[in-house]
C-alpha beads as a LAMMPS data file, in Angstrom:
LAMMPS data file: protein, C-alpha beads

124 atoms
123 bonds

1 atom types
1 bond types

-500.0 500.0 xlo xhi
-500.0 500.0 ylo yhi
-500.0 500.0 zlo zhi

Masses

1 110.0

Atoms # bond

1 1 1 451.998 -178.314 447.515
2 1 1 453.781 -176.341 444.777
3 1 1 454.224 -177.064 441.258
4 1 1 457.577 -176.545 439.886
5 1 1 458.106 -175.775 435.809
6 1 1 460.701 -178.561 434.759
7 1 1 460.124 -177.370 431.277
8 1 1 463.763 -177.458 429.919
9 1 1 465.310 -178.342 432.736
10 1 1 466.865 -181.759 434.136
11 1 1 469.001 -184.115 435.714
12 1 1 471.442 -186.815 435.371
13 1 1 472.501 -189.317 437.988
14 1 1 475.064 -192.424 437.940
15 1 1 473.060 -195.575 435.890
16 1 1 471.159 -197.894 438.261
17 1 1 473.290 -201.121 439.150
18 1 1 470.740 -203.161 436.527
19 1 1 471.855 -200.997 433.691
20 1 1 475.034 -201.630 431.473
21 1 1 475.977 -200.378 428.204
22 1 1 476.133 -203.131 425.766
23 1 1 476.055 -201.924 422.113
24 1 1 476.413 -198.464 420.428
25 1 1 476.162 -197.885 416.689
26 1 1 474.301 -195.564 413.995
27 1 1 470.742 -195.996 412.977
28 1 1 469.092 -194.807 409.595
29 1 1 465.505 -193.424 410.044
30 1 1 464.045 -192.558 406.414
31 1 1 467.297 -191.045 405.635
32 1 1 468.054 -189.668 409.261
33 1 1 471.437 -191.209 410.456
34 1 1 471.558 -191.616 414.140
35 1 1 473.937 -192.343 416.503
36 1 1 472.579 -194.864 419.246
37 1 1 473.213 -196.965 422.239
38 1 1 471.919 -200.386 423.853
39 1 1 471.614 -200.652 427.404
40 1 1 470.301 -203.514 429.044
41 1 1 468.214 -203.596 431.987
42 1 1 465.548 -205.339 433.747
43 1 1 461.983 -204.631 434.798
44 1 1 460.790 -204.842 438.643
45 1 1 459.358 -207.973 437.809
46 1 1 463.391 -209.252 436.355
47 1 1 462.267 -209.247 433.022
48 1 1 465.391 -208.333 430.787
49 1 1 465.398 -205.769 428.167
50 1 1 467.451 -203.830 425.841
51 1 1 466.598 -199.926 425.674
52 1 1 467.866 -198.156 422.429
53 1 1 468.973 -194.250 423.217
54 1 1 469.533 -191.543 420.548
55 1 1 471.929 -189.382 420.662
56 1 1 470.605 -185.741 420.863
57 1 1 473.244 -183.479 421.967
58 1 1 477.457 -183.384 423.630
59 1 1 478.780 -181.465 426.138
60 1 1 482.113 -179.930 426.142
61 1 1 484.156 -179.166 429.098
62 1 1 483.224 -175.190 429.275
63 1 1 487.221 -174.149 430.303
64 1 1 485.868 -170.842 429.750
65 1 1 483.641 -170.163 432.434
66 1 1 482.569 -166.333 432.830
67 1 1 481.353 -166.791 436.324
68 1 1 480.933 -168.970 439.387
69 1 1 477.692 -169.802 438.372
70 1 1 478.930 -170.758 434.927
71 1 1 478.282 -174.020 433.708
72 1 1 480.568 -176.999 433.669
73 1 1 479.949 -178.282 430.800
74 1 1 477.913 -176.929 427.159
75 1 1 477.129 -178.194 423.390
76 1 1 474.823 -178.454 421.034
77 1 1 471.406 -180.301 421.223
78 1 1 468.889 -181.439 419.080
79 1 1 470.689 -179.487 416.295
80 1 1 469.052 -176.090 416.661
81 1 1 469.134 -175.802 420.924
82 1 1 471.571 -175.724 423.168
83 1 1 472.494 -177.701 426.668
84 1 1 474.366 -176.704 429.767
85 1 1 475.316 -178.883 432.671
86 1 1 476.736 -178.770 436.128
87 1 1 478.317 -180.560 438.555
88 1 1 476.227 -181.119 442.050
89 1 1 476.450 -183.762 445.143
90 1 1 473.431 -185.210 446.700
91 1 1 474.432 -186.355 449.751
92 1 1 477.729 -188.314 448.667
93 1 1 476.832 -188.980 444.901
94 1 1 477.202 -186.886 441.811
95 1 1 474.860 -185.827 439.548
96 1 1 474.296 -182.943 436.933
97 1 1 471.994 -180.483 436.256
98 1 1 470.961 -179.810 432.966
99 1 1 469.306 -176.923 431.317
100 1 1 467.985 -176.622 427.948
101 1 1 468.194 -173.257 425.979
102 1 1 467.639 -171.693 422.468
103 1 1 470.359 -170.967 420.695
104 1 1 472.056 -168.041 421.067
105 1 1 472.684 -166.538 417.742
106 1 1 475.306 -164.278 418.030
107 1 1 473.874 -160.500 417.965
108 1 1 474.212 -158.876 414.415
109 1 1 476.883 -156.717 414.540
110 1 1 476.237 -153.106 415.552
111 1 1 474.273 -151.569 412.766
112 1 1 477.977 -149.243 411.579
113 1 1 476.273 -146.020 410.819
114 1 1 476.581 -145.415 407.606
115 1 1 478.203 -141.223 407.226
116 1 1 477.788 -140.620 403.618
117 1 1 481.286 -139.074 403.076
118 1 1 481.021 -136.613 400.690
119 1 1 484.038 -135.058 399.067
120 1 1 483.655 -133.409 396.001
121 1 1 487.472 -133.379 395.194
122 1 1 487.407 -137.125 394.500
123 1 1 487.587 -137.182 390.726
124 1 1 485.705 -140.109 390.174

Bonds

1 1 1 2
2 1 2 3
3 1 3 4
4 1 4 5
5 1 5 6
6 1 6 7
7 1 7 8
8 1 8 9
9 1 9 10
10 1 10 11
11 1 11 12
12 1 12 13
13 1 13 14
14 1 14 15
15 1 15 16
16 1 16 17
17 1 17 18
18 1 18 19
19 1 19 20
20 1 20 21
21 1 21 22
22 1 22 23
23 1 23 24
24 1 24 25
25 1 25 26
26 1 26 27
27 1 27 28
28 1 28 29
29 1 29 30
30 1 30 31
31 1 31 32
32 1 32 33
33 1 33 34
34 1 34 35
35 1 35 36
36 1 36 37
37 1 37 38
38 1 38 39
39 1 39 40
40 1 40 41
41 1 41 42
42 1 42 43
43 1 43 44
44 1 44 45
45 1 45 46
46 1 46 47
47 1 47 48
48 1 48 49
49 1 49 50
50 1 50 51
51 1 51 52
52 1 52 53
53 1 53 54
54 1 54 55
55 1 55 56
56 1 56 57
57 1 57 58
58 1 58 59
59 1 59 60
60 1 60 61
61 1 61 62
62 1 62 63
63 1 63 64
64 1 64 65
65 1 65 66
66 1 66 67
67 1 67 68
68 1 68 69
69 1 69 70
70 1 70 71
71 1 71 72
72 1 72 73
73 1 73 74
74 1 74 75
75 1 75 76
76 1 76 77
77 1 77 78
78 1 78 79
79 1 79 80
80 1 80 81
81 1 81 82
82 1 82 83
83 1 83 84
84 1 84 85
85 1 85 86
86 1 86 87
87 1 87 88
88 1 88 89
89 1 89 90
90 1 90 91
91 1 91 92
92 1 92 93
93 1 93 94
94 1 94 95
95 1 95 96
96 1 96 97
97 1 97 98
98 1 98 99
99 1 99 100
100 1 100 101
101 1 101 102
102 1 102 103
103 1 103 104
104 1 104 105
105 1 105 106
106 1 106 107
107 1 107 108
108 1 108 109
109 1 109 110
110 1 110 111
111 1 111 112
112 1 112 113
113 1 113 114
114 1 114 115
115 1 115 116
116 1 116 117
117 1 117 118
118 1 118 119
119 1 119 120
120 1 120 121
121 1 121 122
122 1 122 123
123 1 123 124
């Protein structure tokens, strides 16, 4: 059997039909403000609970696509990464794909050659 690298890669599917989004609000963590959500659920053995999610990144519709293979969607995450997602089927349901990526810091600019211009009629 092979192993597959999932490092910084994922998936997202529709919520189970246990799962509903109850609360969302901001947290403060020593200083840290947080967005978060509530979701409540219940364990295989129908204990409820209440699971508390973070917000770490958005995605933005990516109108811009450069390609077919372009992603649907793109944004920030975790402040200093970035995400991409897109749209799949599995049989008849949707889900995304997700990929996590460095940032891409935009290339400094072309090194402009610097031509000392010398003209010994300027009079300054």
């Amino acid at each position: 059997m092979a192993d597959y690298d999932e490092t910084n890669r994922g998936a997202a599917f529709a919520p189970f039909d246990t799962q509903k989004m109850i609360l969302q609000g901001k947290v403060n963590d020593n200083g840290r403000d947080m967005k978060v959500i509530f979701v409540s659920d219940k364990t295989k053995d129908d204990k409820k609970l209440i699971e508390v999610y973070a917000k770490v990144g958005v995605l933005f519709d990516n109108t811009k696509k450069d390609s077919e293979g372009s992603p649907d969607y793109t944004g920030p995450f975790n402040e200093t990464r970035r995400i991409a997602a897109w749209r799949k089927m599995k049989g008849d349901k949707p889900y995304m794909s997700l990929s996590i990526s460095d940032n891409r810091k935009s290339e400094p600019a072309a090194a402009v050659k610097q031509t000392k211009f010398v003209d010994d009629d300027v009079p300054w």
